[in-house]
DOFI-667499 format. One record per residue: residue number from 1; residue in three letters; y, z, x of N, C-alpha, C in turn. Coordinates in steps of 0.05 Angstrom, whole numbers. Example, Ala and Ser with C-alpha at 12.3 -4.5 7.8 and 13.67 -1.06 7.14 Angstrom:
BEGIN
+-----+-----+--------+--------+--------+--------+--------+--------+--------+--------+--------+
|   k |   r |     nv |     nw |     nu |    cav |    caw |    cau |     cv |     cw |     cu |
+-----+-----+--------+--------+--------+--------+--------+--------+--------+--------+--------+
|   1 | ala |   -114 |    156 |    264 |    -90 |    156 |    246 |    -66 |    156 |    264 |
|   2 | ser |    -45 |    142 |    257 |    -21 |    143 |    273 |      1 |    157 |    258 |
+-----+-----+--------+--------+--------+--------+--------+--------+--------+--------+--------+
This chain:
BEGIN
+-----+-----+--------+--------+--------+--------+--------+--------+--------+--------+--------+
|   k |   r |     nv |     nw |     nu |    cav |    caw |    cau |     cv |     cw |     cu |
+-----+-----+--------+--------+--------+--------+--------+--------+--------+--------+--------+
|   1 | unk |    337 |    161 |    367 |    313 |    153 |    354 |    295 |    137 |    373 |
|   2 | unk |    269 |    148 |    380 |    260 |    136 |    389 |    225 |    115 |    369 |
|   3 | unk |    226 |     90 |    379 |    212 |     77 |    368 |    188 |     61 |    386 |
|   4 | unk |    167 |     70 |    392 |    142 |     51 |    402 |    141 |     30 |    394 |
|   5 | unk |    135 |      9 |    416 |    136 |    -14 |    419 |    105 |    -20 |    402 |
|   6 | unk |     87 |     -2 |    397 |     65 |    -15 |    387 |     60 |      0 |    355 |
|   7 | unk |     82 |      5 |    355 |     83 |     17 |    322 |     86 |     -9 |    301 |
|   8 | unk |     71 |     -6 |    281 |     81 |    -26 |    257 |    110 |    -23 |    245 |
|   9 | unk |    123 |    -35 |    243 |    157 |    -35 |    229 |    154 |    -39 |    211 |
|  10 | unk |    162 |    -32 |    187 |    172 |    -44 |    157 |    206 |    -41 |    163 |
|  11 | unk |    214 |    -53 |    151 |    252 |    -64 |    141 |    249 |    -71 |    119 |
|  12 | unk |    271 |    -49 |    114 |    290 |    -50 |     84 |    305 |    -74 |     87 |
|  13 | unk |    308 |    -95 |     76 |    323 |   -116 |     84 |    354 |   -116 |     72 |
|  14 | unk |    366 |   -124 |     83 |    400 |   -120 |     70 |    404 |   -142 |     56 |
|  15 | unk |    381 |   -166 |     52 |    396 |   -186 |     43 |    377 |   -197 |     32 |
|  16 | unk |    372 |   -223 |     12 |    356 |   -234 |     -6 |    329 |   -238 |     11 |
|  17 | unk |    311 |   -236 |      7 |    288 |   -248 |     18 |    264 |   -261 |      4 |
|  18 | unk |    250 |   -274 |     24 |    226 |   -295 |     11 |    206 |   -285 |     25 |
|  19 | unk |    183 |   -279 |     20 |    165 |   -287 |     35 |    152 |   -303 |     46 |
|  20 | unk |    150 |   -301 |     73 |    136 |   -333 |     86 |    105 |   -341 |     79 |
|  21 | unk |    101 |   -313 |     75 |     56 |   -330 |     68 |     62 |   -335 |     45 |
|  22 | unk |     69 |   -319 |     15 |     57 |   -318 |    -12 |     75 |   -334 |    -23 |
|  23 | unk |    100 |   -343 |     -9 |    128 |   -350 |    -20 |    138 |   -334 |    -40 |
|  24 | unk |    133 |   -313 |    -56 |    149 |   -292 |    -70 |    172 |   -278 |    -61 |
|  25 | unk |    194 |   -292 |    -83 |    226 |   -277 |    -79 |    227 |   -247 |    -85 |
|  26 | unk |    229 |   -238 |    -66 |    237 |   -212 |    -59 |    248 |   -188 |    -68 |
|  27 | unk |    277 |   -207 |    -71 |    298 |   -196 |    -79 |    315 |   -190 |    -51 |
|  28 | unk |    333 |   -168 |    -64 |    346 |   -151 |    -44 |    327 |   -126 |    -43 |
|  29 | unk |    346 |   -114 |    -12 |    333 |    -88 |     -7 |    304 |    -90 |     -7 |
|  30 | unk |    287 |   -110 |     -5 |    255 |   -113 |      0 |    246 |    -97 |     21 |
|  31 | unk |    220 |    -89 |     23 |    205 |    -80 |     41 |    192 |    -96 |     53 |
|  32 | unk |    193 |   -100 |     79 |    183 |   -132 |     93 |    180 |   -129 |    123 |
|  33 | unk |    157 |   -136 |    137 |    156 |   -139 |    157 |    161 |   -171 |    171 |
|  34 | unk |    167 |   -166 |    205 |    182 |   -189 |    215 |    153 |   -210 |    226 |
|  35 | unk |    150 |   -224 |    219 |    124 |   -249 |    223 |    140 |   -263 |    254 |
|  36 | unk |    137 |   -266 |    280 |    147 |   -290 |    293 |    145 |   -321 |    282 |
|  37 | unk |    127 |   -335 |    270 |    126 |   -349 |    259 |    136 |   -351 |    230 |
|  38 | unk |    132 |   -339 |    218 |    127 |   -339 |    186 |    156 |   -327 |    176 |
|  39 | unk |    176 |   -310 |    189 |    190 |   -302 |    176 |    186 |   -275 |    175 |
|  40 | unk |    197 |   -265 |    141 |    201 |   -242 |    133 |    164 |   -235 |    115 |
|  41 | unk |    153 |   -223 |    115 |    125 |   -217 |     95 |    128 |   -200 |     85 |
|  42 | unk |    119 |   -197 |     55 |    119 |   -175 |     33 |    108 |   -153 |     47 |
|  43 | unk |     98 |   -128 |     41 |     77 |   -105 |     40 |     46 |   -126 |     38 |
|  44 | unk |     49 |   -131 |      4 |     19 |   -146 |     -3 |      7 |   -164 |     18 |
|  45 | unk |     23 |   -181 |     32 |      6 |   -199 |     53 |     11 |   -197 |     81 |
|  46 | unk |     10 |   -162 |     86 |      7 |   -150 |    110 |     -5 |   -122 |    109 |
|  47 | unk |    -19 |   -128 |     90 |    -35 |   -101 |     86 |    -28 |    -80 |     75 |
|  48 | unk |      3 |    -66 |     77 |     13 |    -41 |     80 |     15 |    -35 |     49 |
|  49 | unk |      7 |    -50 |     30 |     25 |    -41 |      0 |      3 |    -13 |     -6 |
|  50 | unk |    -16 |    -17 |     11 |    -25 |      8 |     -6 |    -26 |     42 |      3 |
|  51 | unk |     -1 |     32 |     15 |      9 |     61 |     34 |     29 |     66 |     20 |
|  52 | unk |     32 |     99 |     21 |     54 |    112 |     10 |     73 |    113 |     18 |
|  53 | unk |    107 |    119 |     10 |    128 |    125 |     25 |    128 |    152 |     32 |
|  54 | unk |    129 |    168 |     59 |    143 |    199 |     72 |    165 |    195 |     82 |
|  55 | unk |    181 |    210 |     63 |    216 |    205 |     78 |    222 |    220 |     99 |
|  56 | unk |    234 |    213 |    124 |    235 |    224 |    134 |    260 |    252 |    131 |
|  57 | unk |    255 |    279 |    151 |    262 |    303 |    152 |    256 |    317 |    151 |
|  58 | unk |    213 |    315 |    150 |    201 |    346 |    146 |    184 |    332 |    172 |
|  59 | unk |    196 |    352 |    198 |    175 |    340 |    220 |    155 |    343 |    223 |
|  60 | unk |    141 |    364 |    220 |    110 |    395 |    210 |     97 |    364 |    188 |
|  61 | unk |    110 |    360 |    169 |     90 |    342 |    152 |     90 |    319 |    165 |
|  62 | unk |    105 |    303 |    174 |     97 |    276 |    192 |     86 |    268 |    208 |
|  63 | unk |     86 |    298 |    228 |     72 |    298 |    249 |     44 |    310 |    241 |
|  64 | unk |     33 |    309 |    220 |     12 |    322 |    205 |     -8 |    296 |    189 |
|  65 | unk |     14 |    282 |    178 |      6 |    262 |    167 |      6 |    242 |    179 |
|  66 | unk |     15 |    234 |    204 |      8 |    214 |    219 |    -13 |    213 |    236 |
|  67 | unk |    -22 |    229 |    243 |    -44 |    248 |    260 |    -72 |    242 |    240 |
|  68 | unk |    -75 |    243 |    217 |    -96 |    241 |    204 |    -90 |    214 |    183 |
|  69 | unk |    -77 |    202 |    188 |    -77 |    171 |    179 |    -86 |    146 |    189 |
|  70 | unk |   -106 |    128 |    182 |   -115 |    110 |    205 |    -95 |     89 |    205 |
|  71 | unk |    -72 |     94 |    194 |    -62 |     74 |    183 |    -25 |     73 |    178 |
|  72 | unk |     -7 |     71 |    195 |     17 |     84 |    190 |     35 |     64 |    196 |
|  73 | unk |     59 |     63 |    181 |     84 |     47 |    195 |    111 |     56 |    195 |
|  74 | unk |    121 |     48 |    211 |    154 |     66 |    208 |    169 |     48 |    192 |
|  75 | unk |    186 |     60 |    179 |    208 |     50 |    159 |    235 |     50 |    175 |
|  76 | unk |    247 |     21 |    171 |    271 |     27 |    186 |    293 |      4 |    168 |
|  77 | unk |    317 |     17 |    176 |    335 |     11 |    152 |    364 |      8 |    177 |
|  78 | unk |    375 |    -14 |    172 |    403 |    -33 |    195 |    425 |     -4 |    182 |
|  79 | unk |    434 |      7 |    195 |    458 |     21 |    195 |    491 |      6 |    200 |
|  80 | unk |    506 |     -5 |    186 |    522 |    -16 |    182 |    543 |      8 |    203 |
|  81 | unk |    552 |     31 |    202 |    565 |     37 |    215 |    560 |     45 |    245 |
|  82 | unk |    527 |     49 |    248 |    524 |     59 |    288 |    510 |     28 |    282 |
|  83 | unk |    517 |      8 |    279 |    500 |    -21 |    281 |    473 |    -19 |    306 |
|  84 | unk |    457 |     -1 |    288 |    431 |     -8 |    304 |    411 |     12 |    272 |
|  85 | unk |    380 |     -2 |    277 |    363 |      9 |    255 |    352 |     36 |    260 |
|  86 | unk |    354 |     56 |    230 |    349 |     77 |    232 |    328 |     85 |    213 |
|  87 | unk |    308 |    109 |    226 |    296 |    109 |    217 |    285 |    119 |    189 |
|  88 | unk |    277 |    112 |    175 |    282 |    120 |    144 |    252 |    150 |    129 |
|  89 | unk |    228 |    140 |    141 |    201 |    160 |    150 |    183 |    144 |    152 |
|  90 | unk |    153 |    141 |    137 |    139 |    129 |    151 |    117 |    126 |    120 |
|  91 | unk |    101 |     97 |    122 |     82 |     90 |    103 |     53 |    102 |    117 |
|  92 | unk |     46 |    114 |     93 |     16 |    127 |    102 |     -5 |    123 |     88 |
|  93 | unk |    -28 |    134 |     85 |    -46 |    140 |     74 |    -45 |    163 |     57 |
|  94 | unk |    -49 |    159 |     31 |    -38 |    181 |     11 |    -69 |    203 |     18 |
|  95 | unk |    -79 |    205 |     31 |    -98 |    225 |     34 |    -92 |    239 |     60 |
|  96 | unk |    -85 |    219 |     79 |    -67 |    235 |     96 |    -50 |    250 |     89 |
|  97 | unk |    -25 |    239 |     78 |     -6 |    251 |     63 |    -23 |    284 |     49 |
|  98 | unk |    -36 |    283 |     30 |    -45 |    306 |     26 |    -65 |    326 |     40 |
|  99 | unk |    -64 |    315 |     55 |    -77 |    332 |     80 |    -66 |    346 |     99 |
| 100 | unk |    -37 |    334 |    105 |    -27 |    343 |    116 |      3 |    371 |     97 |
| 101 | unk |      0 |    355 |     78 |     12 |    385 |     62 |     -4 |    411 |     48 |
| 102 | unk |    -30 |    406 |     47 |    -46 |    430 |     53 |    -54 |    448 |     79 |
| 103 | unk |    -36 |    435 |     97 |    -32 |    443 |    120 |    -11 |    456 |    122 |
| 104 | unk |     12 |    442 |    104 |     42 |    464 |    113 |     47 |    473 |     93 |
| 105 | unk |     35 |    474 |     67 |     54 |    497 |     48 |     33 |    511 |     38 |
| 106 | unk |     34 |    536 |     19 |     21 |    553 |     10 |     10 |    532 |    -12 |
| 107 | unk |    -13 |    549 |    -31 |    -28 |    543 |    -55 |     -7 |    528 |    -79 |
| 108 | unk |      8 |    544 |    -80 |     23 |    544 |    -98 |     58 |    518 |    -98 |
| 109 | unk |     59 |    518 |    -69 |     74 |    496 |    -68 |     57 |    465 |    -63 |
| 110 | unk |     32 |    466 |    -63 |     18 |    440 |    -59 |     20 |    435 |    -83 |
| 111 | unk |      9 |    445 |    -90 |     -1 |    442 |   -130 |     30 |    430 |   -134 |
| 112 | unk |     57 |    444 |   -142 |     83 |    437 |   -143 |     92 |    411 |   -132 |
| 113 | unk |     83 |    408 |   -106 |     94 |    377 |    -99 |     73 |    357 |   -103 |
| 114 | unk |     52 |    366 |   -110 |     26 |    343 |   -122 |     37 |    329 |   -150 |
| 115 | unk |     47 |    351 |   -170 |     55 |    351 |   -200 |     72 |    333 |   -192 |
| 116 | unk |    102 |    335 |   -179 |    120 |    332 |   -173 |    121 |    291 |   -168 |
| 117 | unk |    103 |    288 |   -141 |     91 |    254 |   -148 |     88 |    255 |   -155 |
| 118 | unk |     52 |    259 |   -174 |     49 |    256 |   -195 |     60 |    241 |   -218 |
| 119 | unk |     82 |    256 |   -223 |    102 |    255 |   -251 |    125 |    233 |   -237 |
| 120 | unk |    122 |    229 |   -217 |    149 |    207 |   -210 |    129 |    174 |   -215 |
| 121 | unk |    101 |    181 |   -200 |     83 |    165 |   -206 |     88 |    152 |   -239 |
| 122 | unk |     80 |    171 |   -254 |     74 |    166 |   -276 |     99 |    152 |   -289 |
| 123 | unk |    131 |    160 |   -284 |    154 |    150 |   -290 |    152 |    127 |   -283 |
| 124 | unk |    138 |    120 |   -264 |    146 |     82 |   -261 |    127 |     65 |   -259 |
| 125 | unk |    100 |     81 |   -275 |     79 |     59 |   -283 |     86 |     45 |   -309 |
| 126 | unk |     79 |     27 |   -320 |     74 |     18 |   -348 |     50 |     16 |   -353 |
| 127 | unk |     47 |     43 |   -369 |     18 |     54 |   -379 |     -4 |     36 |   -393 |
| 128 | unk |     17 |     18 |   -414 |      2 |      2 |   -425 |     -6 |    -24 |   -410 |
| 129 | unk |     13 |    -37 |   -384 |      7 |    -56 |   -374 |    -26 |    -42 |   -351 |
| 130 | unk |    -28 |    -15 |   -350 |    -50 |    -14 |   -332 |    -79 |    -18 |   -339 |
| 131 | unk |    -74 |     -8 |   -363 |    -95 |     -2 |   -389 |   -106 |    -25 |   -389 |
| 132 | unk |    -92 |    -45 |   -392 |   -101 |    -76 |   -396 |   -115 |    -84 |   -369 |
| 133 | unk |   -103 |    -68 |   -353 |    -98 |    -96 |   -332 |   -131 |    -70 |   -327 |
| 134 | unk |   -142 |    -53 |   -331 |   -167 |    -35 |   -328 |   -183 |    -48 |   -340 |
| 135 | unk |   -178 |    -53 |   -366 |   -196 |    -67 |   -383 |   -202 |    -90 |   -379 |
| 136 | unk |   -187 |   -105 |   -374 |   -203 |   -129 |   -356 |   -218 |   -131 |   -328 |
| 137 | unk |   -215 |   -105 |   -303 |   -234 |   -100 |   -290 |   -248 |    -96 |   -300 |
| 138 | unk |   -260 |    -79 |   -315 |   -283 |    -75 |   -338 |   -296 |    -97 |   -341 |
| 139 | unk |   -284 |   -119 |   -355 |   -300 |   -139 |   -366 |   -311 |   -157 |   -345 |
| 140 | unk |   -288 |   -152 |   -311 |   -298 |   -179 |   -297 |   -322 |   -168 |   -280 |
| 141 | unk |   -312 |   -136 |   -272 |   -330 |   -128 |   -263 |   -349 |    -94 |   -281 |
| 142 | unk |   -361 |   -107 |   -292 |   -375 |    -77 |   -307 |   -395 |    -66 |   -295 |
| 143 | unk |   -402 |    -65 |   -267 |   -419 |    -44 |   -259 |   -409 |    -35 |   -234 |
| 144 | unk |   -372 |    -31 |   -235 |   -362 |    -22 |   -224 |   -365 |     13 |   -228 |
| 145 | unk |   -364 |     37 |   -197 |   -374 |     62 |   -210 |   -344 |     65 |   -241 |
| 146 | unk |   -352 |     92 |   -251 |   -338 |     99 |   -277 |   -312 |    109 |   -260 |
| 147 | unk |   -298 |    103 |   -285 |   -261 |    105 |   -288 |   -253 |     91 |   -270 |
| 148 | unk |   -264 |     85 |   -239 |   -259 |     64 |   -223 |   -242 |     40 |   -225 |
| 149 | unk |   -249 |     31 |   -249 |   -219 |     12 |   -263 |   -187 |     27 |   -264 |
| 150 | unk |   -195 |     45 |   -279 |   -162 |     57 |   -277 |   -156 |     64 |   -248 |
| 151 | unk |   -160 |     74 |   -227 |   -157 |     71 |   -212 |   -130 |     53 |   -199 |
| 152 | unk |   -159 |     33 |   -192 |   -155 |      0 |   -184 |   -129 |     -3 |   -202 |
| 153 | unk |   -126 |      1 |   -220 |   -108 |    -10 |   -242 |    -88 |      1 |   -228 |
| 154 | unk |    -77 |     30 |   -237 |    -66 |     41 |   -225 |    -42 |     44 |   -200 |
| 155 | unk |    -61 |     45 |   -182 |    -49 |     35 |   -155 |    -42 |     13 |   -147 |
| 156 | unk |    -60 |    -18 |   -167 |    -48 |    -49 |   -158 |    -23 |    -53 |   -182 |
| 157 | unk |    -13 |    -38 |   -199 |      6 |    -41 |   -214 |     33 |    -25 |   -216 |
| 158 | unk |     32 |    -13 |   -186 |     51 |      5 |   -186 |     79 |      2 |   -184 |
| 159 | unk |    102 |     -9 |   -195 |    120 |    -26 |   -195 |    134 |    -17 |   -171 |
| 160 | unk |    154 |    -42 |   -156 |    163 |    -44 |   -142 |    147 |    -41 |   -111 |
| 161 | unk |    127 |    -36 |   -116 |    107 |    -39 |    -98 |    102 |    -66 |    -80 |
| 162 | unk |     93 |    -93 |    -99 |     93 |   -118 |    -82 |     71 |   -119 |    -90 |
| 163 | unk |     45 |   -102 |    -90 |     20 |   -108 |   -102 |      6 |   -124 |   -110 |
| 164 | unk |    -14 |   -134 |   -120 |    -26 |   -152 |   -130 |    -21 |   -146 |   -165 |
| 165 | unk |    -24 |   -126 |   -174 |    -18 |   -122 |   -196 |      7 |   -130 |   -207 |
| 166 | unk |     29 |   -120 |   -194 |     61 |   -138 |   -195 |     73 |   -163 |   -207 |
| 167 | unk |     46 |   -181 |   -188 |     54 |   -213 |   -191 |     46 |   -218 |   -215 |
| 168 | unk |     59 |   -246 |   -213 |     68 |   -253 |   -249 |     44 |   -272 |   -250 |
| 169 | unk |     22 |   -278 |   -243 |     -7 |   -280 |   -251 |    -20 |   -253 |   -262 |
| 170 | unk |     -9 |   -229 |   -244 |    -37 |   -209 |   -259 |    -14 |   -195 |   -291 |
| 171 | unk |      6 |   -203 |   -287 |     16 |   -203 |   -308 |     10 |   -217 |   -332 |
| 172 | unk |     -6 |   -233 |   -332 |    -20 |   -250 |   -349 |    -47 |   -248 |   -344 |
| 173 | unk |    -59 |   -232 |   -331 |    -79 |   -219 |   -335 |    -98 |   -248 |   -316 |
| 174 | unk |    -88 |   -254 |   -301 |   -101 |   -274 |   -283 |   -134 |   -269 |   -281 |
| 175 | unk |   -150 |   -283 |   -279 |   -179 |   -273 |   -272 |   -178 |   -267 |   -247 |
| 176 | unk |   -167 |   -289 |   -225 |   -159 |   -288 |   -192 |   -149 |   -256 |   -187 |
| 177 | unk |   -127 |   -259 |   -200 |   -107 |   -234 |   -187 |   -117 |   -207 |   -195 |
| 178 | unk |   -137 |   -211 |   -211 |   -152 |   -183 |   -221 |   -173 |   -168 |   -199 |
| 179 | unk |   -189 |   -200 |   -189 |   -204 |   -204 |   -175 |   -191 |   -186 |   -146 |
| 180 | unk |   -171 |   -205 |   -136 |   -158 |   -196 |   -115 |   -150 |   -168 |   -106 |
| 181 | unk |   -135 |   -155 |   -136 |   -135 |   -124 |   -137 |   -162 |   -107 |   -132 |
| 182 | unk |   -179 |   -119 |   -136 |   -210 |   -103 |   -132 |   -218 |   -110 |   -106 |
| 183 | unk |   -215 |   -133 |    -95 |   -215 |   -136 |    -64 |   -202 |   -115 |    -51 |
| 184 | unk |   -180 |   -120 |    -58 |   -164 |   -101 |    -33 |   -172 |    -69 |    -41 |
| 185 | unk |   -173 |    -62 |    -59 |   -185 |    -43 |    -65 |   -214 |    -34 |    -47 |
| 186 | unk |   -234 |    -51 |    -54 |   -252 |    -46 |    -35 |   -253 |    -43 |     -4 |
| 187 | unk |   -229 |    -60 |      6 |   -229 |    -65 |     34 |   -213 |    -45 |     38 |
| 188 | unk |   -201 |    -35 |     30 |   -186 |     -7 |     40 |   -196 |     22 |     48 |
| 189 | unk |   -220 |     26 |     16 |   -225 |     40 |     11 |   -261 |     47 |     21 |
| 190 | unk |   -272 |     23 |     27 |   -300 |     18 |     22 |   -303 |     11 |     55 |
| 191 | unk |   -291 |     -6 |     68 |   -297 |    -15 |     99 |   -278 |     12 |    118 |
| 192 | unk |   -288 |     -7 |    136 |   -264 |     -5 |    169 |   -245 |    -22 |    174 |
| 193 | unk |   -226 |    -30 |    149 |   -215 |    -52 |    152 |   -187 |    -37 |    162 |
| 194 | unk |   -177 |    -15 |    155 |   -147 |      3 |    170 |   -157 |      7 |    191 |
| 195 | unk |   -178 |     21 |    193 |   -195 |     29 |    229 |   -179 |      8 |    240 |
| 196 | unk |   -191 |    -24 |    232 |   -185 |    -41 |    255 |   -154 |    -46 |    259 |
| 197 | unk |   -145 |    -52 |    238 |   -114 |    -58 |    241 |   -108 |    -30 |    258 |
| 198 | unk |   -110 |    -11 |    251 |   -102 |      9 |    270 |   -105 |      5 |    303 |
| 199 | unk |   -123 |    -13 |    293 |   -140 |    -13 |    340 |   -126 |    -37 |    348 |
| 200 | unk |   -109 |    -59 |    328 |    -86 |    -75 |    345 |   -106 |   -101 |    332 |
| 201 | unk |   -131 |   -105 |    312 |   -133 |   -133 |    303 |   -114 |   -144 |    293 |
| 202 | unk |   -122 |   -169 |    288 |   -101 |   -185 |    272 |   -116 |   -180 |    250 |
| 203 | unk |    -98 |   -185 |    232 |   -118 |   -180 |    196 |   -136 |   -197 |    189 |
| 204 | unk |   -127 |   -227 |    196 |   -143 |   -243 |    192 |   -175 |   -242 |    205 |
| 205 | unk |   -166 |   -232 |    225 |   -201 |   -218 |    248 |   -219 |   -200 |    235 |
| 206 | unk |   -190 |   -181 |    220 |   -208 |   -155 |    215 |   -216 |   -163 |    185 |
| 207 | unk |   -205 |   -179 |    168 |   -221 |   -190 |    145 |   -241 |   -202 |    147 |
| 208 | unk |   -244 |   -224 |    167 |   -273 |   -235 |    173 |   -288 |   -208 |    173 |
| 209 | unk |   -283 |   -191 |    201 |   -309 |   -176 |    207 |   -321 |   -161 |    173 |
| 210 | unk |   -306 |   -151 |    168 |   -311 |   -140 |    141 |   -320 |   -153 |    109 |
| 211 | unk |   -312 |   -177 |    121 |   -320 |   -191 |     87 |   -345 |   -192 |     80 |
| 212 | unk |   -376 |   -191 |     99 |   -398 |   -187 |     85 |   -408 |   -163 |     69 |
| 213 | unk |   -395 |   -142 |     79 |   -396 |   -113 |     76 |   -378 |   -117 |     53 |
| 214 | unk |   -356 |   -130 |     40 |   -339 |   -130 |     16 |   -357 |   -146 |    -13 |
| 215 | unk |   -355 |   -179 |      0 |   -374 |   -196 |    -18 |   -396 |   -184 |    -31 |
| 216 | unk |   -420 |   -161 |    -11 |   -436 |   -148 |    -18 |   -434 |   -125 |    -42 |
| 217 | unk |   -414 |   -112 |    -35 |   -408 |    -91 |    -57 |   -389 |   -109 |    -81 |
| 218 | unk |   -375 |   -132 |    -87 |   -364 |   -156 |   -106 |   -393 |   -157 |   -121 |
| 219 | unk |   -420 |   -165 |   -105 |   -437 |   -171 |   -119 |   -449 |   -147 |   -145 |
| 220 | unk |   -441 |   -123 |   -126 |   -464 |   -104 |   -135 |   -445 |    -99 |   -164 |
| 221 | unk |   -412 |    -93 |   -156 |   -400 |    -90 |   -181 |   -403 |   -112 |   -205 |
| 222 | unk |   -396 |   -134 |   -196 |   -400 |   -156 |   -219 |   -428 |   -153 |   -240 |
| 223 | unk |   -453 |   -149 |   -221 |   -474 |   -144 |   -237 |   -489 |   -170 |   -240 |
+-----+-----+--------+--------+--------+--------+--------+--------+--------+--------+--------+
């Protein structure tokens, strides 16, 4: 296995973890990158939660989907019996991801493995916690474009994720943490904020450069 020294890592962790920025317990088996200072960090306060898992074994799709992702990290997991980390596949961009399987299978097997997430998707949302947690984008922000809430909802409440939706503020329907899910939302989706992490910023750099271009569109949604 070979691994670039300038690739982002995620680790499956073997053992309890905290996070060092947000302080949120982990658990076991967390998804976490290594901070020199800080420790172990969630997904949520390193950017990555809003990347998908590709397991690895389909090389045609990885090497497909990494190619058209601005945005990628390897997954690696401590092997107890060859004691060294192996690699597990890689977090992407779910549009990458589908871009690159309209690249390797026919009509008919895209559609099949679209359904296929899809329906695993749908198994581990709580439908009713999204609804809410939509409907109060709605109210904080209502001139957000249409269905745009579910969305947002959606993807920041996708369990076991780490998300903003997750935490036990937007579980109570936080105004903050609602807020926050529509941030990251925007900066993902709306800036050059992966561009930069991709080109080697630090996050905190690449959030400055981007926050007037974010605040601006906060305004236009709020109304």
């Amino acid at each position: 296995m070979i691994i670039k020294n300038n690739e982002i890592k995620v680790f499956i962790s073997g053992r309890e973890s905290i996070c060092g920025e947000c302080g949120e317990n982990l658990g076991h088996k967390a998804w976490i990158t290594l901070d020199r200072d800080k420790g172990a960090l969630c997904l949520a306060c390193t950017e990555l939660k809003h990347l998908v898992f590709l397991p690895a074994g389909d090389a045609a799709l990885t090497i497909r989907s990494k190619k058209y992702s601005s945005l990628c990290a390897v997954v690696l997991k401590w092997s107890k019996a060859r004691k060294r980390y192996e690699r597990q596949g890689l977090l992407i961009e779910e549009k990458a991801l589908e871009q690159a399987e309209e690249e390797c299978l026919a009509d008919q097997e895209v559609r099949e493995r679209r359904k296929q997430r899809e329906a695993e998707k749908r198994a581990i949302i709580d439908k009713e916690f999204v609804k809410n947690f939509a409907k109060h984008i709605r109210e904080l922000f209502p001139n957000c474009p249409k269905v745009k809430e579910n969305i947002i909802a959606k993807h920041a409440c996708l369990k076991f994720s780490g998300r903003v939706g997750r935490s036990s503020a937007a579980k109570k329907f936080n105004e903050e943490a609602i807020r926050l899910a529509v941030i990251a939302h925007i900066r993902h989706t709306k800036t050059k904020y992966n561009e930069l992490i991709s080109r080697g910023y630090d996050r905190y750099d690449a959030r400055s450069h981007i926050q007037p271009e974010v605040e601006s569109i906060v305004e236009q949604w709020e109304g």
